[in-house]
N, C-alpha and C positions, 0 to 999 in steps of 0.2 A: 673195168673193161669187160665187153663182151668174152664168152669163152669158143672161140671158134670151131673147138671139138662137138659142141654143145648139135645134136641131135634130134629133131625131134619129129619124133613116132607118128605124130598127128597135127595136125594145123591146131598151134591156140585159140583158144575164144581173144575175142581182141581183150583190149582194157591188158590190165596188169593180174598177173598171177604171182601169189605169193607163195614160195615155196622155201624148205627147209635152209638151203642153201644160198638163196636166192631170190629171182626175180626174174618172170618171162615177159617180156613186152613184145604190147602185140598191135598192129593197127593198120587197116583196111585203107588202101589206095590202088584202084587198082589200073592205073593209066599213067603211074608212075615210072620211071625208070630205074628211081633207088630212093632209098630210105633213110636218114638217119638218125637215129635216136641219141637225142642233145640232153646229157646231163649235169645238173647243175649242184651237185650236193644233196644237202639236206636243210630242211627250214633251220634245222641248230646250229649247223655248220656250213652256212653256203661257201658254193666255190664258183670258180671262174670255169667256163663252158668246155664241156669233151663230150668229143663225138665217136658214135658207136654204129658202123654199118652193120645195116638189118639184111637179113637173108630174105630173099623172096619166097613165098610158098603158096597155096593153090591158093585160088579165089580170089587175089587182090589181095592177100594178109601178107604182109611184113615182120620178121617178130625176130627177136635177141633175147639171148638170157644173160643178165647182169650178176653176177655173185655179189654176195654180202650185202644189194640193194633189199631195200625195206620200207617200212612204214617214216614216212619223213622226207626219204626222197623227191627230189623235184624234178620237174623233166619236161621236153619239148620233143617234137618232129620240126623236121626240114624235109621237103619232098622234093625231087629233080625229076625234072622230064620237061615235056612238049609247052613251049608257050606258045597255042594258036585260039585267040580269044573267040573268031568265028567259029570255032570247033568246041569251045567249051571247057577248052582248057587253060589254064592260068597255073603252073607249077612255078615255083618262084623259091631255090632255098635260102634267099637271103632273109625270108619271112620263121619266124619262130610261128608254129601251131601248135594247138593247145590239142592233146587228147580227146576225140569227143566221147570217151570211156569212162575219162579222169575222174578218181572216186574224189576229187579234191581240187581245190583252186588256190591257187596263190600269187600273191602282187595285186595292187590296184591295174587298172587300164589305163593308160596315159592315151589322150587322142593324140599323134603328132602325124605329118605325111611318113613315115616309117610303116606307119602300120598298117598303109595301104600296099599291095601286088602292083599297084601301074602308078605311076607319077600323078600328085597331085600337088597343087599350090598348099598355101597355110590354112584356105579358105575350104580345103577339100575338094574342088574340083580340076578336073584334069582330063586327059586322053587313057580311056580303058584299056587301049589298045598297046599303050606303053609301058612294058617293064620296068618297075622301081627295084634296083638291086642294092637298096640302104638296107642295114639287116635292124629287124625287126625288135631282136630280145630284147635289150634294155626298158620296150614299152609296153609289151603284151603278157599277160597272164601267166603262169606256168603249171602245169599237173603235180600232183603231191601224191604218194602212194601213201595209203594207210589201210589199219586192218580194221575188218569188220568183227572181231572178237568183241565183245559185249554181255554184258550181265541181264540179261533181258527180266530175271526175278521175276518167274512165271510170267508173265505177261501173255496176256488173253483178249483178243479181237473181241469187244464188246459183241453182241446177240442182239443185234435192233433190225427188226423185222423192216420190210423195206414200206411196209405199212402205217408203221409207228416212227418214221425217219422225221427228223424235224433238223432239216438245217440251217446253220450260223454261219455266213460268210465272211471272214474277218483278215483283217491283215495282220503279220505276224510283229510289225512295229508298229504300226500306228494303235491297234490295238491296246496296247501296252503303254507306250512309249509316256503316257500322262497318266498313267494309275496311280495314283496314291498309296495303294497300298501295296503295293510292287516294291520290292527294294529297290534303290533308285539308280543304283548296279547294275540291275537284271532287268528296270525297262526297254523295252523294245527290243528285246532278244527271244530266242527260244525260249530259253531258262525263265524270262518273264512270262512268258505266256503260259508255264507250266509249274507259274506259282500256286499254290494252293489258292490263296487269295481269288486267281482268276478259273480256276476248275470247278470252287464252291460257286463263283459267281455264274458260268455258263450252267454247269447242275443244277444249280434252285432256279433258273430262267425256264429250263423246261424242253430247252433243244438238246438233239440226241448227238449232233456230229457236228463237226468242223470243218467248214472247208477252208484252205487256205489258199488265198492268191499265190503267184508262182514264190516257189524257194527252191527254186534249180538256181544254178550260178547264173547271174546275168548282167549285161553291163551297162551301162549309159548311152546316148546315145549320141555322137556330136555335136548334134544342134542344140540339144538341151544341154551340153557342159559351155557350150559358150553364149546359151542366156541366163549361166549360172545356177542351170537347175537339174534334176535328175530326173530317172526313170524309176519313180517313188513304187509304181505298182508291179514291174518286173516281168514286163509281157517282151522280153528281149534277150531269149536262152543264147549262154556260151556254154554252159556243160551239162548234160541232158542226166547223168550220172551225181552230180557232184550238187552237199546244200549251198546255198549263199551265205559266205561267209559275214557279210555284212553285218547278221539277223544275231549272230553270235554271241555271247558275252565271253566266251572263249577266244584266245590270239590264234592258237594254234589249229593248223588241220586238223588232225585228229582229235582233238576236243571241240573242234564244230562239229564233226559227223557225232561224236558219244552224246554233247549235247540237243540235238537234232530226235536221238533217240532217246534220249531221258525226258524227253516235250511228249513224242509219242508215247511213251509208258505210263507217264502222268495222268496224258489225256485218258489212256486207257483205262488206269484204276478209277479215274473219274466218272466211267462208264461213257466216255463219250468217243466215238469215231472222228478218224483223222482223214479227212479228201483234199489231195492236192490239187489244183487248179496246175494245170501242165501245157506245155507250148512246144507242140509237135509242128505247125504246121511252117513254122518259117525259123529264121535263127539270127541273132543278133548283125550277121556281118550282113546288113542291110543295106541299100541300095541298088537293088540289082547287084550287076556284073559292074559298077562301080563303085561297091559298099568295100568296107577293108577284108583284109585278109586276116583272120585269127584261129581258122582249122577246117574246116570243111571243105572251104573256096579252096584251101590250099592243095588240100591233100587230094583232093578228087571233084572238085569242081562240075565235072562233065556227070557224075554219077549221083553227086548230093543236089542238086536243086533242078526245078523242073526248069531246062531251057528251049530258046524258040532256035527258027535253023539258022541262025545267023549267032546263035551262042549268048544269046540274051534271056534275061531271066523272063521267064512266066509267072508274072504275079496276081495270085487269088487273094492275097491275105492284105493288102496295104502298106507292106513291109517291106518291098524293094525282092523279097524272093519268096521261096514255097519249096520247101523239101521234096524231093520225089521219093514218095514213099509208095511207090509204084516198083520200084531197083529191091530187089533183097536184102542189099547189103542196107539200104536204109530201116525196110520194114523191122529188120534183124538191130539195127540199132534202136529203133521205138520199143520194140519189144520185149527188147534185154533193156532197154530201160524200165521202162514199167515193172518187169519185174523184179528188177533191183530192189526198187521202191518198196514193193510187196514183201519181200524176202527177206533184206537185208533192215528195211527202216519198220517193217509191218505196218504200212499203213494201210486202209478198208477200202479205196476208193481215190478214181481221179474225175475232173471235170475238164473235159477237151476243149479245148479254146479253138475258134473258128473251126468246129469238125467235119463242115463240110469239104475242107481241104484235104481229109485223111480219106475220103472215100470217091473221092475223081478217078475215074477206069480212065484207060486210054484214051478213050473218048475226049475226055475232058466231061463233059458230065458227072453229075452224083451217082453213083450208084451203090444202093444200100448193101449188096453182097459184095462189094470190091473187096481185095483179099485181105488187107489190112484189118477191116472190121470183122470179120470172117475170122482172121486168126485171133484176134482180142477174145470174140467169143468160143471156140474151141479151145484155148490155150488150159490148162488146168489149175494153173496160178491165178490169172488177171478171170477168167469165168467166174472164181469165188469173192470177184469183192464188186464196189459199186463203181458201174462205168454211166458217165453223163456227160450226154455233147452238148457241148453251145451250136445249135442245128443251121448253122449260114456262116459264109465266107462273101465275100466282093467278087466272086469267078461270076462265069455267066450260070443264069440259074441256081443263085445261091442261096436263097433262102428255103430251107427244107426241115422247117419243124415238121414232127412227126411221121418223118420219112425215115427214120432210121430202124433198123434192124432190132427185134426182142434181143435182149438182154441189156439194152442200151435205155439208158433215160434222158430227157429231153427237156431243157431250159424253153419253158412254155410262154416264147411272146406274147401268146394271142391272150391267153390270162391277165398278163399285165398290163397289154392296152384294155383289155374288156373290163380291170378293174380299175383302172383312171379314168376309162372315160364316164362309166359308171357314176362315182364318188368326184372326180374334179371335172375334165374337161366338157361335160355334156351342161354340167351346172354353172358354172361358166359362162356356157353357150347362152342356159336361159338367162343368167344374172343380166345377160346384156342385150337382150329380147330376140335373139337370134332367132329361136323357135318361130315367133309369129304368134297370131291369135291363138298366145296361150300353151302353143302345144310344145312338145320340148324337142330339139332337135336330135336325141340319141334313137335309135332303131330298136327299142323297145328292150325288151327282157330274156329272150331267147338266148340270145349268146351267154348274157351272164350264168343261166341257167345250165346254159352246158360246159363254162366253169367249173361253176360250182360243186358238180357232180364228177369232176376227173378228164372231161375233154376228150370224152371219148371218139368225136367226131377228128381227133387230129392222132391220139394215139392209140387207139383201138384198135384189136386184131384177135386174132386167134390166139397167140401166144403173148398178148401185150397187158397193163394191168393199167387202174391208173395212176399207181406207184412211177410209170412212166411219164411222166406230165411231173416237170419240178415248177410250180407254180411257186412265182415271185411279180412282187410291185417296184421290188428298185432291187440293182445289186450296185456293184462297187461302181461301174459303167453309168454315168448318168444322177439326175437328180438322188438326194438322199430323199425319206419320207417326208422330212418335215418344209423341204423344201419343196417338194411338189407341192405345198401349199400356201407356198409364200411366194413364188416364180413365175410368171408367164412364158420369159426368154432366158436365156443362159446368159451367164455373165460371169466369162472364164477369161479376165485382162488377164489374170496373176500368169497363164501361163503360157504368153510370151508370143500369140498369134493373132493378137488383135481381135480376139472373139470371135475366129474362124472355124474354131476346132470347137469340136461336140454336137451332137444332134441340136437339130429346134424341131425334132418331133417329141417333144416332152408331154403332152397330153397331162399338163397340169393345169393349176386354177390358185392367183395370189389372193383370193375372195376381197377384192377390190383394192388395194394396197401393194407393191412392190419390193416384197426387202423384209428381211426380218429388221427390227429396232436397232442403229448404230449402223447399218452396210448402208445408206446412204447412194440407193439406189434406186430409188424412184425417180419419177420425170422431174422432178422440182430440185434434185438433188440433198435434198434434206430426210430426215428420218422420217419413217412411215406413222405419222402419229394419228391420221385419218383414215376414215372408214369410208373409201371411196364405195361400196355396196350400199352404202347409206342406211343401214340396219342397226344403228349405235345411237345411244342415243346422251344425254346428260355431255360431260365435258369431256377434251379430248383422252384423259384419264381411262372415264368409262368407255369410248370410242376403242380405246386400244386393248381393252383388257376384254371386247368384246369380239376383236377381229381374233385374239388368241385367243377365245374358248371354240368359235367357228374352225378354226384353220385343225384345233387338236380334235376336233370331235370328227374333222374330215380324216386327220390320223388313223382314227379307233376306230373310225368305220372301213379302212381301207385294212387295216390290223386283219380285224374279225374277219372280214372277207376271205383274207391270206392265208388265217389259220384256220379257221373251219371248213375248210373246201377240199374232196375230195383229191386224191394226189399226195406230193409231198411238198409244204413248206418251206422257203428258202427266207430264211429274213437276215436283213444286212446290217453288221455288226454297228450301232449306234440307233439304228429305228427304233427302238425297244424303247428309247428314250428322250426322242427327235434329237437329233444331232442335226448339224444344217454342217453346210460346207461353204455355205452364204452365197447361193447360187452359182456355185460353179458344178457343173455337169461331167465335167471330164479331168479329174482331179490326179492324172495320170499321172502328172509330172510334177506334185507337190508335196513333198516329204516337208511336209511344215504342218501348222495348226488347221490350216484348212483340210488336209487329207486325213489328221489324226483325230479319234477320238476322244472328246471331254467327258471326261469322269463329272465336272463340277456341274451338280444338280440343281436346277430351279423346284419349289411346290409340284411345280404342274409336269416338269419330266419326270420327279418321283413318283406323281400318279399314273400316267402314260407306263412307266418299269410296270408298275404295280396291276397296271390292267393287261401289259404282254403275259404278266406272268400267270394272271386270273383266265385268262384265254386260253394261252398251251395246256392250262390244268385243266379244262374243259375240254379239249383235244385229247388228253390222256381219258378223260373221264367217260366219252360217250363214243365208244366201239362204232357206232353205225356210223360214224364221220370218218372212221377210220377204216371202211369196208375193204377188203383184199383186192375184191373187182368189181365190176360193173354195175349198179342196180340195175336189177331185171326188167322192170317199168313192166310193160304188158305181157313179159313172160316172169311173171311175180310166183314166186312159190311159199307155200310152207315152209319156214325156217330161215325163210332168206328174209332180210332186209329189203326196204324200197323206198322208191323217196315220189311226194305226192306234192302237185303243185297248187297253189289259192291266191286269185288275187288280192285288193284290198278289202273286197266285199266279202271274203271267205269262202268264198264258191272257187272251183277250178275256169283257170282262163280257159276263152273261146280261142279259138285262133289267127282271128285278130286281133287280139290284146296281147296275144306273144309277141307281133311284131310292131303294134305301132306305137311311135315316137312317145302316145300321149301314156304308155303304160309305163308309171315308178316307181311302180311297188308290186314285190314280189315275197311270195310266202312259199317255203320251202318246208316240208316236213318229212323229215328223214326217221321213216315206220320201221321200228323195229321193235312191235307189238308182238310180231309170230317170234319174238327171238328172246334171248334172255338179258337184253340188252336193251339199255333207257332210247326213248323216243325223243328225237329234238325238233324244235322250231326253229327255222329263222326268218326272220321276218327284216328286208332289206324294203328301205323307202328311199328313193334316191330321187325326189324332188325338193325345193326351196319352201315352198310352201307347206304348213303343219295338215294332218292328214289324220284322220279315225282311220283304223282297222279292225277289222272284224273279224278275232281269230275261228277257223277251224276247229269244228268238233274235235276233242281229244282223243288218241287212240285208247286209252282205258277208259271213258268218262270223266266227270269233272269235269275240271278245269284247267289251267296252267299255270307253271310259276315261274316267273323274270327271273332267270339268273344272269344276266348279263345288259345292260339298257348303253350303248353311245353315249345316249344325251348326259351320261355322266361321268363325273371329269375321272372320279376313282370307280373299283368293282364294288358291286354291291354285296353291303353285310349280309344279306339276307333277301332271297327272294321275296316279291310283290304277287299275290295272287290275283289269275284273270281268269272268272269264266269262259266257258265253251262259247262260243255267240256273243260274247261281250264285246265290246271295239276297248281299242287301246291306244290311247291319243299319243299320237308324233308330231314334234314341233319343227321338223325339217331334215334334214336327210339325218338318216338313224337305223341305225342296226341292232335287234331285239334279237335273245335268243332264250327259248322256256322250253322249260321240260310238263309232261303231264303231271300233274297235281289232282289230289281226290280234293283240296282246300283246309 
C-alpha cells in the first residue's frame, strides 16, 4: 500500500524511482481527475489486482510511494475523468495502461474488443464515440520495475570519427536467427547477436557501427494477428523506455534489460557502435481516435497526439496518429527517453523514423529550428552521440532531405535513386531501346558526380560536412541488393494485401528475366531459365549462369559506388552477400525466411563477401575518400585534397557532356598529390555497350595500377598496370578503381 504520510518536497520525474525503502511512482496525465496506480505483484510472485490512489501534483504528475516495491514489480494506471471524444478526451478506467516510462514489459498483447476505450465488434470496428467499460487487464501488457545496476567492465563508446563511419543496418533476429554458428539457444536474441561468432563477423567486414531496427517494446498490429502474421520489423512503439522482450533469450525482465546491455558491451569491445533506429513520431495504439487504448490514448489522450477540432487524430505518419511533440510533457518524454538510452544502455546514436514529424511548428509545417530538434542539439547527452533522420513524413510538404538542422544527419534519397538509375534503371531503359537513336535515356553524369563527392548541393552549409549525407542503395524498407536485380515490380502476396503495399518506385532492372531460379515468377510462371536481354548464348545452362554473372557485377558496381563515395555508408545486413527476399519489397510483416538472413553460401556470394570486404579495406585505405569536408574544386589549396573530373576520352567534360543523356562514362580523380595521402581513380561506365577509356595523366607520373575491376566476380590478387594515356577496355557497365603507380 501507498504510505499516505508519504511527502514529497518536489514533483518526481515520472517513471518509477527506486529508493532505499521503496518505490515512487510517478506519471503525467494532466486532464485527469484521479489516478490509480494498479499493482499486480511481482513476475515471481504474481497476485490478484490492488489499487493505490495517487496524489495529484504540479504539472499533470500523479505520483505514490509504494514501500518494499522493487525490481520485479508489476504494475498498471487507470485514469478517470472526462469522456468527451469531440474534445479529445477518452479517460476510461476500466482500461489497464501501461506506463509510457516503464523500464520493462510484461505479458503478450491479446487483441480482444477489451482492449479498446469505445465499443467495438470481434471485427474491430465500432462507434468512437462510445464508451467500452469491460476492463481491460487480463489482455494488455503490464510495466515491470527493475534496476539499472549493471557491471558495465570499463566499457568505452568506441572513437569512430564520423568520417570513418561505415554503417550495417541489421535486425536483431533475423540477423541471427539462421547463424550457424550461433548457438542455436541464443539465435535471434540479443545474446545471439553478441556472439563472438557475430562481432568477429561484422569486425573483419569492415563496418564501424550498428544500427538496429526498433528494440523498444512494441506490438503487433490487428490486422496482421488475424492474417496470422506479425510486425516482424517493429515500427509499432508501446514503451518508449523499455527493450523488446521478444529479442531476448532471457524470460525475465530484468535479464532482458542486463542482456540488452551485455549486446551493447560486446558490440563495444568489438570496437563497433550501437544506433538504434527509434519511433518517435506515432505509437502503436493506431488508428486514429479509434485505435485501442494501451496508455497514452488513456492517460491523456488530448495532450499525447496531434488532434483536429472535432478531437480527431492528425495524421503525418500512415499510422492512424502522430505524437505531439510540440506539448512539453511529450517533448520531456522523447527526451528522457533518448536519454535513457544514452545513459543507462550507452548506446552512440539513433536514426529517427519519419523525422519530419518531430519538427512540424504549429504551423504544421517543417521547420528545422522547431524546439524539439533544438533541444536534441543543445542537450549535453544526446549532442555527444550520432543523431540521423529519415528526412520525410506523409504531412503536407514532407519530403525534406537536407533540410535539417547541423548536428543532424540525413538518410540521403537522392543518392540512392541517382545510384539505381545510374547502374539499373537507366540500363534497362536502353536494354529495351527507350533511349532512341542510340542515345540513352538517363540525364547524364552530373548528378552522379555530386554523389559521389558528399551531396553537397543537399546538405551543405556552413556548419554542415558531408558526414551529413548517409548515403544508401537499399535499407531494410524496399528491394534487397540482389533483388534490385532480378525485379522489375514487387511481388509482396506473402503479406496478406494482394500486392498493394510497397512502393513500385523501385528503380530497378531484372536484366531481361523475372525472379531469381525457383520463385517462379515470371510471366510464364515457370523458372527464369532464359535470358530474355538475349546476351547468352550456348544452352539454357550457359543462358542462366550468364544472366547471374550480369545481375552480380550490376551488384559490385552498385557496392563500389556505395562505399567509395563521399559521406557515410549505410549497407544492409545481407547485401554483402546478395541475400534476395525473392522480390518482396516490404518485408514488414515477415518474421519468416523471407525477412531473415541466409548464412548458406553459394561460390558467387562468397565472392560478392569477399569483394564487400576488399572494398571497405580500400575505404579504410585511401583517406581522400574519406575527406572531413567539402573538396574545394575552384577554391583548391595547398594541402587540401580535390577531386578532378575526365570523361572517356580523358580530357575534362565540356558542359554538355555533364548533362546529356549520351554521356556514361565518368572519371573521377580524387587529388591528393599536395597531401600525404594516396590518389584515387574511379573510373564508372554505366552503359551496355564495351567502351575504351582513356585514363588521365597521373598525379605523380607513370602510370596506374587496377586495384579493384567489377568485371570480376572476386578482388583482385594483385593489381594490373595502366599507363598515363593508355585506354582500358570495358566490356559493359564496370566500375575501375587505380591508384598512381610509377610501373
Amino acid at each position: 500500500m501507498a504510505d499516505p504520510q508519504r511527502v514529497f518536497v518536489r514533483t518526481p520525474r515520472p517513471g518509477v524511482t527506486l529508493e532505499r525503502d521503496g518505490a515512487i511512482f510517478c506519471v503525467v496525465a494532466a486532464h485527469a481527475s484521479a489516478v490509480e496506480l494498479c499493482l499486480f505483484g511481482t513476475q515471481d510472485a504474481p497476485a490478484g489486482e490492488s489499487r493505490v490512489s495517487m496524489m495529484r501534483l504540479d504539472g499533470g504528475h500523479w505520483a505514490a510511494f509504494v514501500p518494499a516495491a522493487g525490481p520485479g514489480t508489476t504494475y498498471g494506471y487507470r485514469a478517470h475523468g472526462a469522456w468527451a471524444p469531440a474534445a479529445g478526451l477518452r479517460h476510461n478506467p476500466a482500461k489497464l495502461l501501461l506506463d509510457p516510462y516503464a523500464g520493462a514489459v510484461s505479458a503478450e498483447m491479446t487483441w480482444r474488443p477489451e482492449v479498446f476505450g469505445h465499443v467495438v465488434d470481434d471485427a474491430f470496428a465500432g462507434d468512437a464515440r462510445v464508451r467500452d467499460d469491460r476492463d481491460s487487464a487480463p489482455f494488455v501488457p503490464r510495466g515491470v520495475v527493475v534496476s539499472h545496476d549493471f557491471d558495465w567492465g570499463g566499457d568505452a563508446r568506441p572513437q569512430v570519427r564520423d568520417a570513418d563511419r561505415v554503417i550495417y543496418e541489421a535486425h536483431v533476429k533475423g540477423l541471427t536467427v539462421q547463424h550457424p554458428d550461433v548457438p542455436e539457444e541464443l539465435r535471434g536474441t540479443y545474446a545471439g547477436l553478441a556472439h563472438a561468432s557475430m562481432t568477429t563477423y561484422l569486425r573483419d567486414l569492415g563496418v564501424t557501427s550498428v544500427e538496429l531496427l526498433p528494440v523498444h517494446a512494441f506490438v503487433d498490429e490487428p490486422h496482421l494477428v488475424k492474417l496470422g502474421l506479425s510486425n516482424y520489423w517493429g515500427y509499432n512503439t508501446l514503451g518508449f523506455f523499455a527493450p523488446h522482450a521478444a529479442y531476448a533469450h532471457a524470460s525475465d525482465a530484468q535479464g532482458v534489460v542486463d542482456e540488452v546491455k551485455s549486446m551493447v558491451r560486446s558490440l563495444h569491445a568489438a570496437g563497433l557502435e550501437v544506433i538504434l533506429d527509434v519511433v518517435y513520431n506515432h505509437t502503436c495504439e493506431q488508428g486514429g481516435h479509434e485505435g485501442a487504448m494501451l496508455s497514452l490514448r488513456g492517460l491523456d489522450n488530448a495532450t499525447a497526439y496531434r488532434l483536429g477540432e472535432h478531437g480527431e487524430d492528425i495524421d503525418v505518419t500512415g499510422c492512424g496518429n502522430t505524437l505531439d511533440v510540440r506539448e512539453p510533457a511529450v517533448m520531456r518524454l522523447v527526451l528522457d527517453s533518448l536519454r535513457h538510452w544514452v545513459s543507462e544502455y550507452h548506446v552512440d546514436g539513433f536514426r529517427f523514423d519519419l523525422a519530419v514529424a518531430l519538427g512540424r511548428a504549429p504551423g504544421d509545417d517543417f521547420d528545422p529550428r522547431a524546439a524539439l530538434l533544438m533541444a536534441m542539439q543543445a542537450d549535453p547527452v544526446l549532442s555527444q552521440v550520432t543523431l540521423i533522420a529519415e528526412p520525410w513524413d506523409i504531412g503536407l510538404h514532407g519530403w525534406r532531405t537536407g533540410q535539417f538542422p547541423a548536428g543532424f544527419a540525413e538518410w540521403n534519397d537522392r543518392f540512392r535513386n541517382t545510384v539505381r538509375d545510374f547502374w539499373l534503371a537507366d540500363l534497362a531503359a536502353a536494354s529495351r531501346g527507350d533511349g532512341g537513336g542510340g542515345q540513352h535515356p538517363g540525364g547524364g553524369v552530373a548528378d552522379l558526380a555530386t554523389r559521389l563527392t558528399g551531396s553537397q548541393d543537399l546538405v551543405g552549409g556552413p556548419l554542415r560536412r558531408p558526414q551529413a549525407s548517409i548515403n544508401y542503395v537499399t535499407a531494410h524498407d524496399g528491394f534487397t541488393l540482389a533483388d534490385l536485380t532480378a525485379y522489375e515490380t514487387k511481388h509482396n502476396e506473402a503479406n496478406g494485401e494482394d500486392n498493394r503495399d510497397g512502393t513500385s518506385d523501385n528503380r530497378s532492372w531484372n536484366h531481361g528475366v523475372e525472379g531469381w531460379p525457383g520463385d517462379a515468377v515470371d510471366e510464364s510462371g515457370g523458372e527464369p531459365t532464359s535470358d530474355a536481354a538475349g546476351s547468352g548464348s550456348g544452352g539454357a545452362g550457359d543462358v542462366a549462369a550468364d544472366l547471374a554473372a550480369r545481375r552480380l557485377r550490376s551488384m559490385r558496381n552498385m557496392l563500389g559506388t556505395l562505399l567509395l563515395s563521399a559521406g557515410v555508408p549505410m549497407l544492409t545486413a545481407g547485401d554483402e552477400f546478395a541475400r534476395t527476399q525473392h522480390g518482396n519489397n516490404n518485408a514488414y510483416c515477415q518474421d519468416s525466411p523471407i525477412g531473415w538472413v541466409d548464412w548458406n553460401h553459394s561460390p558467387a556470394q562468397r565472392d560478392l563477401l569477399a569483394t564487400t570486404r576488399h572494398l571497405l579495406a580500400l575505404r579504410r585505405r585511401f583517406g581522400v575518400l574519406r575527406h572531413p569536408d567539402f573538396y574545394p574544386g575552384s577554391r583548391a589549396v595547398a594541402g587540401e585534397p580535390d577531386v578532378r573530373w575526365f570523361s572517356a576520352a580523358g580530357v575534362g567534360l565540356s558542359d554538355a557532356e555533364w548533362t546529356s543523356p549520351s554521356t556514361r562514362t565518368l572519371q573521377a580523380l580524387f587529388d591528393a598529390s599536395s597531401t600525404d595521402d594516396e590518389s584515387v581513380l574511379l573510373v564508372l561506365h554505366g552503359a551496355l555497350d564495351a567502351a575504351s577509356v582513356t585514363l588521365p595523366p597521373s598525379p605523380h607520373g607513370g602510370g596506374w595500377s587496377v586495384v579493384w575491376d567489377s568485371a570480376q566476380p572476386a578482388p583482385l590478387s594483385g593489381g594490373r598496370f595502366v599507363a598515363s594515356g593508355d585506354t582500358c577496355a570495358v566490356d559493359g557497365p564496370s566500375m575501375l578503381v587505380l591508384t598512381p603507380s610509377r610501373g
